[in-house]
C-alpha positions as CSV (number, residue, x, y, z in Angstrom):
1,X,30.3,28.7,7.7
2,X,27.1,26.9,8.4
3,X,26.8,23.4,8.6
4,X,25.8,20.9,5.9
5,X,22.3,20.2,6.8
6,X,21.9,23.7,8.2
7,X,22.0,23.5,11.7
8,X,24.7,25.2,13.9
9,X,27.7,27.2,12.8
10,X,30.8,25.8,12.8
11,X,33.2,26.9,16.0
12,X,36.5,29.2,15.4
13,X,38.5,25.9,15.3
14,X,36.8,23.8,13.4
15,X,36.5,26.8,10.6
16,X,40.2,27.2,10.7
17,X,40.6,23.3,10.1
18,X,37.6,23.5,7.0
19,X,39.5,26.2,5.7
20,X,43.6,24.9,6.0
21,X,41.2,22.2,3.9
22,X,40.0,24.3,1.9
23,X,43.6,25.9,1.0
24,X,44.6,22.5,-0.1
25,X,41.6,21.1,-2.0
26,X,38.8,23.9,-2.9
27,X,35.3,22.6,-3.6
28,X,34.3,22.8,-7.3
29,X,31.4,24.6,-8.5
30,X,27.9,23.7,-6.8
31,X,29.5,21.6,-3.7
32,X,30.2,22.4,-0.2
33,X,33.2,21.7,1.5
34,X,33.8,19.2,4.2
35,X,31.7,20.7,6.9
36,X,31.8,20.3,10.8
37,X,29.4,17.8,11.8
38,X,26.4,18.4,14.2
39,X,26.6,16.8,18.2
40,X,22.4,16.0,17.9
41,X,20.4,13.7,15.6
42,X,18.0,15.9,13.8
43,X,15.3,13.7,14.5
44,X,12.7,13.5,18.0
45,X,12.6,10.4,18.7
46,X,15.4,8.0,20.3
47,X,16.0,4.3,21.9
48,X,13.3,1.5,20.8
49,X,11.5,4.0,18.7
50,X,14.0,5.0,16.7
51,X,15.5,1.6,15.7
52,X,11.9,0.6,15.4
53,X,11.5,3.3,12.9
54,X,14.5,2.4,11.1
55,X,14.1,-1.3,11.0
56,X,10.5,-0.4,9.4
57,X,12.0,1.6,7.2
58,X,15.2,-0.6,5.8
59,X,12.4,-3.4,5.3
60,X,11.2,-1.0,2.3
61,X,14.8,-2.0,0.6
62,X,14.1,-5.7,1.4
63,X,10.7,-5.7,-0.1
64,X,12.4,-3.9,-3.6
65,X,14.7,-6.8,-4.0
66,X,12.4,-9.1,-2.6
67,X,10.2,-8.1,-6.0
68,X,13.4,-7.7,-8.0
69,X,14.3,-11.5,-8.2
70,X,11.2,-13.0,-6.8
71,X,10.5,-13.7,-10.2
72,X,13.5,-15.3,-11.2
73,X,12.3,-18.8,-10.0
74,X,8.6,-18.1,-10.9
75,X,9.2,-18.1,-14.6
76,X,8.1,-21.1,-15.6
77,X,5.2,-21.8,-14.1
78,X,4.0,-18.6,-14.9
79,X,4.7,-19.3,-18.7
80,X,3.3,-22.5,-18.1
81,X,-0.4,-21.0,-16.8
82,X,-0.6,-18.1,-19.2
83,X,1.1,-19.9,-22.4
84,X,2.9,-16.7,-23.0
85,X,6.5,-17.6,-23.9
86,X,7.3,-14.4,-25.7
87,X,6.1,-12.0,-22.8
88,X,8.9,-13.7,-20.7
89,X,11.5,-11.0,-20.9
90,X,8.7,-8.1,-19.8
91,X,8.5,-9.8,-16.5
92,X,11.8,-8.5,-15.5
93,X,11.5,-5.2,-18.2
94,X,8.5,-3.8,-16.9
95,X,9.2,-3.1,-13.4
96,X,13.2,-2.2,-14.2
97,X,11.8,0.1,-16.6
98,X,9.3,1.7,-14.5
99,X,11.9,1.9,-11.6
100,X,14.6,3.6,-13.5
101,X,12.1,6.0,-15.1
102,X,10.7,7.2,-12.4
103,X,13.6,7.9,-9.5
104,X,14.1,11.5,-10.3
105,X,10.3,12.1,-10.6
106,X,10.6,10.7,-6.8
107,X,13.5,12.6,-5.9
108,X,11.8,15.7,-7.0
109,X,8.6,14.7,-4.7
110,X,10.4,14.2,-1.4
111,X,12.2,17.6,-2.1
112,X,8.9,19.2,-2.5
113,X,6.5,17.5,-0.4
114,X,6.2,15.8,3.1
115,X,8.9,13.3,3.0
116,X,7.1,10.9,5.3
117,X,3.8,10.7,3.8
118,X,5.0,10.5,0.7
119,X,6.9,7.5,1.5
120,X,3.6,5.9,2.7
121,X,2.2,6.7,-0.8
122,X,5.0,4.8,-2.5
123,X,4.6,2.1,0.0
124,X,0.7,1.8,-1.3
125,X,1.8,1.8,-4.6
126,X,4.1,-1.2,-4.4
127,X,1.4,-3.3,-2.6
128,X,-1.4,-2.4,-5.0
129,X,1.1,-3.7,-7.6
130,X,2.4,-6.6,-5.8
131,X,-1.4,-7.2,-5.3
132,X,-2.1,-7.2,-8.7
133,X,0.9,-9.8,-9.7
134,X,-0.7,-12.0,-7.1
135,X,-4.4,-12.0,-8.6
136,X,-3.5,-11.7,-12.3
137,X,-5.7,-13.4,-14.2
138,X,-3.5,-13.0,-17.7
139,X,0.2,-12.2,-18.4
140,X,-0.8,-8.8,-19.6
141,X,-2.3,-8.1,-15.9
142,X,0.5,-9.4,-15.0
143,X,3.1,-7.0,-16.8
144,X,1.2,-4.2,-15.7
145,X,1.1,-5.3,-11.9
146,X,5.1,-5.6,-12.3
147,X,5.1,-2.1,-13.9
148,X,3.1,-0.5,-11.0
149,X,5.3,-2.4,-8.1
150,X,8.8,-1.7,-9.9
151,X,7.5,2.3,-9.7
152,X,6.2,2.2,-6.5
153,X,9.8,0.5,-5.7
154,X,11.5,3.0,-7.0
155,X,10.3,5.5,-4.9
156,X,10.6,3.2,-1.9
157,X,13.8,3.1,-2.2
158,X,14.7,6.6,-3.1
159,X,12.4,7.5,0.1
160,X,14.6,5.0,2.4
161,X,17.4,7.3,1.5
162,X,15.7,10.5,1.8
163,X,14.7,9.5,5.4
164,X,18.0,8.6,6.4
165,X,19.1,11.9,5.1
166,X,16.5,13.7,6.9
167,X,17.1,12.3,10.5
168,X,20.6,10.9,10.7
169,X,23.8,13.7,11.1
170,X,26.5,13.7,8.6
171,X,29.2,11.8,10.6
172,X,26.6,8.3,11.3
173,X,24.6,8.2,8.0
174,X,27.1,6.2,6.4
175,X,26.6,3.5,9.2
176,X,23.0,4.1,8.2
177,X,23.2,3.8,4.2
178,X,25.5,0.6,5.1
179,X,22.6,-1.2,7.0
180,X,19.7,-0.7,3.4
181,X,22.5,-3.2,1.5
182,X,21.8,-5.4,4.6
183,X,18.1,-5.5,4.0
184,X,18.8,-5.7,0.2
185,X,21.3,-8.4,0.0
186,X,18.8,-10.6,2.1
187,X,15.7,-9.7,-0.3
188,X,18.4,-10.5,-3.3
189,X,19.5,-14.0,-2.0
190,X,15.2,-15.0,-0.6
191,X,13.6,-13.6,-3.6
192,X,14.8,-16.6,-5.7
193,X,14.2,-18.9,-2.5
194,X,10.6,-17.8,-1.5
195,X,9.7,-17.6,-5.5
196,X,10.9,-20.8,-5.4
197,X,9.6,-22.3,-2.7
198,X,6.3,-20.9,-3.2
199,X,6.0,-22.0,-7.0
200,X,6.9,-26.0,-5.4
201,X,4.2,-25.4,-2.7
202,X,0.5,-26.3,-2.5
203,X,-1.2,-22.7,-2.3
204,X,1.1,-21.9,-5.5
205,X,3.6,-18.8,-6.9
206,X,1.0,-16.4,-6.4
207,X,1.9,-16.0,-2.5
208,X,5.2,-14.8,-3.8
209,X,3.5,-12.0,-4.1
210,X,0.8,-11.7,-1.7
211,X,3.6,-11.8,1.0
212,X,4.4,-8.5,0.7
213,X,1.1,-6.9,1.5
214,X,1.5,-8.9,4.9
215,X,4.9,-7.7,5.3
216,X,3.8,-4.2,4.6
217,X,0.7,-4.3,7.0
218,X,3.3,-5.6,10.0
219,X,5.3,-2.3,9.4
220,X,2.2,0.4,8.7
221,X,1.9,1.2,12.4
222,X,5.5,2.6,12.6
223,X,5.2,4.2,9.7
224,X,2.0,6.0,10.5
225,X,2.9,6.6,14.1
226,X,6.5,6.8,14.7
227,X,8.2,7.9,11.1
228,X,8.7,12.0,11.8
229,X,7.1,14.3,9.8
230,X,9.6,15.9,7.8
231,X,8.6,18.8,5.4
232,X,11.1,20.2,2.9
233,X,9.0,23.4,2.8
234,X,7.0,23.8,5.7
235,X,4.4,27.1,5.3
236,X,4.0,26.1,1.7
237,X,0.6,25.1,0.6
238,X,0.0,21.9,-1.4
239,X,-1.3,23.8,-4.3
240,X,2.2,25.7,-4.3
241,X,4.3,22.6,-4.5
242,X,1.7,21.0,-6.9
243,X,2.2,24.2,-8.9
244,X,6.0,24.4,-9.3
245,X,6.4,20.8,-10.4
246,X,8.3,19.8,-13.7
247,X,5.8,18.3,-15.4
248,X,7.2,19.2,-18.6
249,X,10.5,17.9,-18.2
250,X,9.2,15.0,-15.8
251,X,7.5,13.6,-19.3
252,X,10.1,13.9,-21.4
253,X,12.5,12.2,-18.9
254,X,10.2,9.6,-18.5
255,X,9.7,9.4,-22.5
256,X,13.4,9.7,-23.0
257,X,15.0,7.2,-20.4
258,X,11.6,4.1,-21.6
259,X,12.5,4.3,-24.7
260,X,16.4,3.9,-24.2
261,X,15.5,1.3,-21.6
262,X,13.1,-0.6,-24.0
263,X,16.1,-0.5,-26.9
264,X,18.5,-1.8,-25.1
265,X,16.5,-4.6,-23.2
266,X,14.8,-5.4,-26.5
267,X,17.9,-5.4,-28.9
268,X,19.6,-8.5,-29.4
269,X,17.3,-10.4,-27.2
270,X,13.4,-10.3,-28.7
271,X,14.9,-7.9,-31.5
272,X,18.2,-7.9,-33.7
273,X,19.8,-4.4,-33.1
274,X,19.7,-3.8,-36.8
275,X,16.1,-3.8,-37.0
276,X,14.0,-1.2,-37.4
277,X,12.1,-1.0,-33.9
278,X,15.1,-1.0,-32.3
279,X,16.7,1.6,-34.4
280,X,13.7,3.8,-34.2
281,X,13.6,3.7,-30.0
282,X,17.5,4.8,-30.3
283,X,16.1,7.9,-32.2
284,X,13.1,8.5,-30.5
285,X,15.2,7.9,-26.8
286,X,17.9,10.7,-28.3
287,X,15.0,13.2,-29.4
288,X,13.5,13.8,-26.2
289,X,17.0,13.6,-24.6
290,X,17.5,16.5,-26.9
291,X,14.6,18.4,-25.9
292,X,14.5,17.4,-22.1
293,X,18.1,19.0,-22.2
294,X,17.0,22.1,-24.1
295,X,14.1,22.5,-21.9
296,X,15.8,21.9,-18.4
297,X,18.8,24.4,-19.8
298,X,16.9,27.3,-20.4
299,X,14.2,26.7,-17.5
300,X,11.2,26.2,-19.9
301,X,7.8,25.7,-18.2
302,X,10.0,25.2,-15.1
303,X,12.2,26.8,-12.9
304,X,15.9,26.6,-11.8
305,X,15.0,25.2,-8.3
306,X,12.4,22.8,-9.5
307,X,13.3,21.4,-12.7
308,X,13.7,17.5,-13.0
309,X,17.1,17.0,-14.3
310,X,19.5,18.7,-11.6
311,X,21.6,20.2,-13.9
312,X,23.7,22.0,-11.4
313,X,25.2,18.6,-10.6
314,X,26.7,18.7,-14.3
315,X,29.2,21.6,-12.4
316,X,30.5,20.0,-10.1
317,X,33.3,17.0,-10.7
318,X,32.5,14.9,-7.5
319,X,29.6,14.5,-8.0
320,X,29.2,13.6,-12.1
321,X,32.5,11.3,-11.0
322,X,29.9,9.4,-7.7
323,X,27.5,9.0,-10.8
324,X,29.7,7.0,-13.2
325,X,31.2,5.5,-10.3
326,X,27.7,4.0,-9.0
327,X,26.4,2.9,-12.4
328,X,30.0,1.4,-12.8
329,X,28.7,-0.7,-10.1
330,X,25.5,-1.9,-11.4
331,X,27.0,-3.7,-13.7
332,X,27.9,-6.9,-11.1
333,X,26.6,-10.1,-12.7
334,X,26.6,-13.4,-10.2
335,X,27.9,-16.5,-11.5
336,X,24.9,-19.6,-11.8
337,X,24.8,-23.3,-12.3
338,X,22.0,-25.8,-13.3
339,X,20.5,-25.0,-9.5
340,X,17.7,-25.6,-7.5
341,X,16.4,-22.2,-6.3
342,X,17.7,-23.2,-2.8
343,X,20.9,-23.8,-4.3
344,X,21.2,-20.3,-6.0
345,X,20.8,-18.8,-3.0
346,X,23.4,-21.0,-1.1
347,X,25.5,-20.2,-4.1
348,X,25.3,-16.0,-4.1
349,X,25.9,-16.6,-0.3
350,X,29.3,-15.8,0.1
351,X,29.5,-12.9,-2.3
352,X,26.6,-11.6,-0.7
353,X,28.1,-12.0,2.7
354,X,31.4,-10.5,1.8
355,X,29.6,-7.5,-0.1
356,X,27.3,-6.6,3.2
357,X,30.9,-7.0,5.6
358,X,32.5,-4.7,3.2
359,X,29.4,-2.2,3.4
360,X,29.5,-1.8,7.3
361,X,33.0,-1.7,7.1
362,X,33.2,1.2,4.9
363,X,29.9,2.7,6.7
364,X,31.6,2.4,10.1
365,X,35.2,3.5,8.9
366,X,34.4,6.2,6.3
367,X,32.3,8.0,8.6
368,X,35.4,7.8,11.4
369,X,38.4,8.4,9.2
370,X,36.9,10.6,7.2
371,X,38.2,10.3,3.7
372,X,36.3,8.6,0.7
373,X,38.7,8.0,-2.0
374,X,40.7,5.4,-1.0
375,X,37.7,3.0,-1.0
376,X,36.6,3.0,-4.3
377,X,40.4,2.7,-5.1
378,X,41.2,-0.6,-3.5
379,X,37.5,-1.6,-4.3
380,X,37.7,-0.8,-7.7
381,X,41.4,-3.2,-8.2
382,X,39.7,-5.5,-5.7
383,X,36.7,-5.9,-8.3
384,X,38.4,-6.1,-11.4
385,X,40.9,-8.9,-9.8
386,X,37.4,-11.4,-8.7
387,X,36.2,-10.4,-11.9
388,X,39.0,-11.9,-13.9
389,X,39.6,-14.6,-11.8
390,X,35.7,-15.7,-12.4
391,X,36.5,-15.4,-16.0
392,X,38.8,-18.5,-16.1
393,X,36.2,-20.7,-14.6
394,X,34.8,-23.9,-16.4
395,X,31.7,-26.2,-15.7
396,X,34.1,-28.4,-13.8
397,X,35.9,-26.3,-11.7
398,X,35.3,-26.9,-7.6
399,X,32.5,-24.8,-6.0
400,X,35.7,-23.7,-3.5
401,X,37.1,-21.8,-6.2
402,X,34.2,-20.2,-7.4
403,X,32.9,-19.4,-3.6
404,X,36.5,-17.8,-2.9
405,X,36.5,-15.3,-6.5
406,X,33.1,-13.9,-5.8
407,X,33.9,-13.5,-2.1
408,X,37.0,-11.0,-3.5
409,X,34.6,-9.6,-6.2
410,X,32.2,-9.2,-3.0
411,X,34.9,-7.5,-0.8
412,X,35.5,-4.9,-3.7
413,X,31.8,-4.4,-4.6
414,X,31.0,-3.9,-1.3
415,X,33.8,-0.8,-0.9
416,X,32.4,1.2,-2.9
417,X,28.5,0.5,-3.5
418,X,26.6,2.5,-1.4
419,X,29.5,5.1,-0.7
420,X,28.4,7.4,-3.0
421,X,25.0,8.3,-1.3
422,X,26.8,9.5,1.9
423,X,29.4,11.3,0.1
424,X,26.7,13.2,-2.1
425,X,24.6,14.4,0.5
426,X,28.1,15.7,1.9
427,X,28.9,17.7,-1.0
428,X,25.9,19.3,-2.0
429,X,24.0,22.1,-0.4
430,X,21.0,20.7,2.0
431,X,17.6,21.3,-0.1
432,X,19.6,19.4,-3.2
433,X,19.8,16.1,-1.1
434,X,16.4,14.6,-2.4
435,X,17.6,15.1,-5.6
436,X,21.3,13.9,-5.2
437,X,20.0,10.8,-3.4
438,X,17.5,10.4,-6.8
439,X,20.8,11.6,-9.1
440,X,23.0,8.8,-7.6
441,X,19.9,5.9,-7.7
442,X,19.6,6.6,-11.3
443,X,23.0,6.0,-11.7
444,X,23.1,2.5,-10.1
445,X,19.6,1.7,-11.9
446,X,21.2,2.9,-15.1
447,X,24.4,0.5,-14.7
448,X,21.8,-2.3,-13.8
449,X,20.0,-1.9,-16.9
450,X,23.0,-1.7,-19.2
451,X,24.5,-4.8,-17.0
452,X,21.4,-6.8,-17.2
453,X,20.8,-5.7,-21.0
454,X,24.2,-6.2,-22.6
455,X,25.0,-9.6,-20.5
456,X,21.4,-11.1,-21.6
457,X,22.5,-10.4,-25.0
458,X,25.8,-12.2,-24.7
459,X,24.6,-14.8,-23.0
460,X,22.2,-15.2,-25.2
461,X,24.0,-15.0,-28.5
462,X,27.0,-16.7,-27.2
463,X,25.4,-20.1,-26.5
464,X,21.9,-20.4,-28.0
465,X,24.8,-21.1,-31.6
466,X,26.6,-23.5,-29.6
467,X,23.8,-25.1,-28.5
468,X,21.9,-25.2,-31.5
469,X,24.8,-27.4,-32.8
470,X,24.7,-29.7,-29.9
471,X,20.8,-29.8,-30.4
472,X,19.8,-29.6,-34.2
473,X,16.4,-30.7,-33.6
474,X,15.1,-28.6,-31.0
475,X,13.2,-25.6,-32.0
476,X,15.4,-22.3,-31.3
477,X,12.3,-20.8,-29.3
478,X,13.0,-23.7,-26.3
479,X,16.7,-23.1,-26.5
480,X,16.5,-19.5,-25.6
481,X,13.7,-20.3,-22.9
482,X,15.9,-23.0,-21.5
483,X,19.1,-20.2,-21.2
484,X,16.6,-18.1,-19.8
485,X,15.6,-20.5,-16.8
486,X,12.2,-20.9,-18.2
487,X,12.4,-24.6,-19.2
488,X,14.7,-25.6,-17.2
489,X,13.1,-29.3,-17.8
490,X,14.9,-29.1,-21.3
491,X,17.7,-29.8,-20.2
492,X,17.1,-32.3,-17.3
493,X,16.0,-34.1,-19.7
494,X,18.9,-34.8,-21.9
495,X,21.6,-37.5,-21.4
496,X,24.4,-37.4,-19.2
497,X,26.9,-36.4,-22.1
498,X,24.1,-33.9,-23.8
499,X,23.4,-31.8,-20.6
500,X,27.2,-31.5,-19.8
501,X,28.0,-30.1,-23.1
502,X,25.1,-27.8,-23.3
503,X,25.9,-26.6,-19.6
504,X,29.6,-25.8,-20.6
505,X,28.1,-23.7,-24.0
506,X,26.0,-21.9,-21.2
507,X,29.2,-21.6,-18.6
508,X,31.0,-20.6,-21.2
509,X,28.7,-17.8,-22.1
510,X,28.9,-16.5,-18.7
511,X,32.1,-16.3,-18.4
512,X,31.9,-13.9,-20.8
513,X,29.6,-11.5,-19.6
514,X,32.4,-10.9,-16.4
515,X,34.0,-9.1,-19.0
516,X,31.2,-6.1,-18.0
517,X,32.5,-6.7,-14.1
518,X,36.3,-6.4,-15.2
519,X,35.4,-3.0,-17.6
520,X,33.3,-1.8,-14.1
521,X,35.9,-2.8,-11.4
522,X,38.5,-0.9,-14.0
523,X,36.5,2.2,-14.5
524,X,35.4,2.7,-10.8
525,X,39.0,2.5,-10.8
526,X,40.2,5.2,-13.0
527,X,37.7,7.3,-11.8
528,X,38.6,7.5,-8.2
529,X,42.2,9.0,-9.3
530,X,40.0,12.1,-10.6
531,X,38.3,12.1,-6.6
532,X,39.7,14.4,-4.3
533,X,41.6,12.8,-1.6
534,X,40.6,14.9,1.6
535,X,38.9,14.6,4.9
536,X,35.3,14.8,3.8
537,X,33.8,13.1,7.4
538,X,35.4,14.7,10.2
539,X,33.6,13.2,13.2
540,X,32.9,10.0,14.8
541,X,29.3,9.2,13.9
542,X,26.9,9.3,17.4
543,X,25.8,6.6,19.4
């Protein structure tokens, strides 16, 4: 049997061993079984060059959650300069929208096109919206500069993975995968910091954003010179590739997964859920669903090997189980206080830290050992016990308690978050990795989007009526921008005994929204008793 990314056969021995496996745990429909791993790297380049090339390329993961919370500090001054209150929540909607929208469009490309080139494109992309945040003269420019970086994202990051695939074997790639929630849990806990810092500083928030393109230009020589040219389809003309694209089904998707993202973002928040705009994107969302499915089913204006949706992941159990599994995992929320932005980053510290240990340390082990199912297991229990424990916390509580619980929600996070990349690409034939590495992503930016969507609301609802009864007076528009960080001044300003009531409504509220970490921990949980508990990796990953 030949091996999973198509190199070598597999020797007598080793197909004996694959297929005792076999005998005890056949593959379902559309996956491959555990293969024999490859001695080489199928890549050309080694030493300096390589981890050059791959320090270039994790910065791409970085830069995305750079973006991702940048904003989270710059939100009111950039209320403040463009007077535009109720455009707050598309700061953060536009570019989660655009991101989530767009991965399996990406996934697509990089299966179809030159991998390495079209990771430079993306790259562009996210600077000439990053670009456009920085020089925006309105909040509409602004919106639409956040739209064009949180595409361009997407595909940055779906592209980090697809390189990885492309030049790692299967035994080190989840040492690999580990190292991108390195680079990300950095841009997660800076983005706040350098957002910020830079909104406090003389030459003013706009460098939040203009950082990036110098960031970028630092690492365009490595990824023009030293980043190898992979081609999914070499002999095959541009105009071939261009040809066979789902454009069809690539609209609908998009159509189908913005208006469900809009719904749900909107609803509760800027919208009640009864009301008719809300009502009317739910319908519109399930239409195209409907047609995208009818469509992709029976191959219309598309083929079976190029349509958008890969449907042939719907056969196989591992694989639909990775996917609930990762969006499971989106739904982590961090706990906040009344914080400077330095402080929120000292405070998502050691959560952070325990998630990236527990990331190498399932990189390193699950590529050594071998067998998958045991993390998101332990993980899952792991989660849902931090979870609960955050749950009891109160505005007075000791930072030492609140540091230790998400240090044990980290630990469990960090199990199981970026397993399911490596044990995709393990379980599906080779030219289907692109678009299992897009499948997976759009479950995680799926679980983000419900997470973010559902705890806004909660937090919302649950203590804008409590605090509306603390504060009779003050119009409901500066409550909700207060909960939202936007005027944070509002409640500086209060008295002692004001801002420590009004701080427990909003504690209180967040407490609440760990109830979406207890139902992810337990359903990560259940779902790894349906994974198949056998030797997946079978070699130690190369030096």
């Amino acid at each position: 049997m030949a091996t999973s990314d198509g190199n070598e056969s597999a020797t007598t021995d080793e197909k004996q061993d694959q297929y005792q496996r076999g005998l005890d745990d056949a593959p379902e429909a559309g996956e491959l079984e555990a293969a024999p791993l490859p001695d080489a790297a199928p890549r050309n380049i080694s030493g300096w060059k390589w981890w050059l090339t791959m320090i270039a390329i994790l910065t791409s993961t970085f830069l995305y959650a750079l973006d991702a919370t940048v904003v989270a500090d710059l939100q009111p001054v950039i209320v403040e300069e463009f007077d535009s209150i109720q455009d707050l929540s598309w700061l953060s909607v536009a570019f989660l929208l655009t991101a989530t929208a767009t991965n399996l469009f990406w996934g697509r490309i990089y299966s179809n096109f030159n991998a390495k080139w079209f990771y430079i494109f993306t790259v562009l992309v996210f600077e000439i919206g990053s670009a456009i945040c920085g020089a925006a003269p309105s909040m509409k420019v602004m919106i639409v500069g956040r739209a064009i970086a949180g595409a361009g994202g997407s595909g940055l990051y779906v592209g980090c993975m697809t390189l990885i695939a492309m030049t790692t074997t299967m035994a080190e790639r989840p040492v690999y995968v580990s190292y991108t929630i390195l680079t990300w849990g950095i841009g997660i806990i800076l983005g706040p910091v350098i957002g910020g810092a830079f909104s406090e500083s003389a030459v003013g928030w706009r460098w939040a954003f203009y950082i990036n393109l110098f960031i970028g230009a630092a690492c365009a020589p490595v990824y023009l010179l030293l980043i190898p040219n992979k081609d999914p389809r070499p002999g095959a003309t541009i105009k071939q590739r261009a040809v066979e694209m789902d454009y069809p089904g690539t609209v609908l998707q998009c159509g189908a997964l913005t208006a469900f993202i809009l719904a749900v973002n909107l609803g509760g928040v800027t919208f009640p859920w009864d009301s008719g705009r809300i009502i009317a994107l739910f319908v519109v969302s399930g239409v195209l669903f409907i047609m995208l499915g009818v469509q992709q089913v029976w191959n219309i204006f598309t083929t079976q090997a190029r349509r958008i949706i890969p449907v042939q992941f719907f056969r196989s159990r591992t694989v639909l189980i990775l996917f609930a599994a990762s969006a499971a995992s989106g739904s982590c929320t961090f706990f906040t206080r009344n914080d400077t932005p330095l402080d929120a980053g000292v405070r998502l510290l050691p959560f952070i830290i325990a998630l990236v240990v527990f990331v190498f340390l399932n990189g390193t082990l699950m590529g050594r050992l071998g067998y998958y199912m045991p993390w998101y297991l332990v993980g899952g229990l792991l989660t849902v016990a931090g979870s609960a424990l955050m749950y009891t916390i109160d505005h007075d509580d000791s930072a030492s308690r609140v540091y230790g619980y998400t240090v044990l929600m980290g630990a469990g996070v960090g199990m199981f978050l970026q397993a399911s990349f490596s044990v995709a690409q393990a379980v599906v034939e080779p030219e289907n990795i692109p678009p299992a590495i897009a499948f997976i992503t759009l479950a995680q930016f799926i679980g983000i989007t419900l997470g973010l969507a559902i705890g806004n609301a909660i937090l919302l609802n649950a203590s804008q009526t409590t605090i509306q009864q603390i504060l009779p007076t003050t119009p409901l528009a500066d409550i909700q921008a207060a909960i939202s960080g936007a005027r944070s001044g509002l409640v500086q300003s209060l008295s002692p005994e004001l801002r420590g009531r009004v701080l427990a409504a909003i504690v209180d509220a967040i407490d609440k929204t760990y109830i979406l970490v207890i139902t992810g921990g337990a359903l990560v949980t259940v779902l790894s008793l349906g994974m198949r508990f056998h030797k997946l990796f079978g070699a130690t990953p190369a030096a």
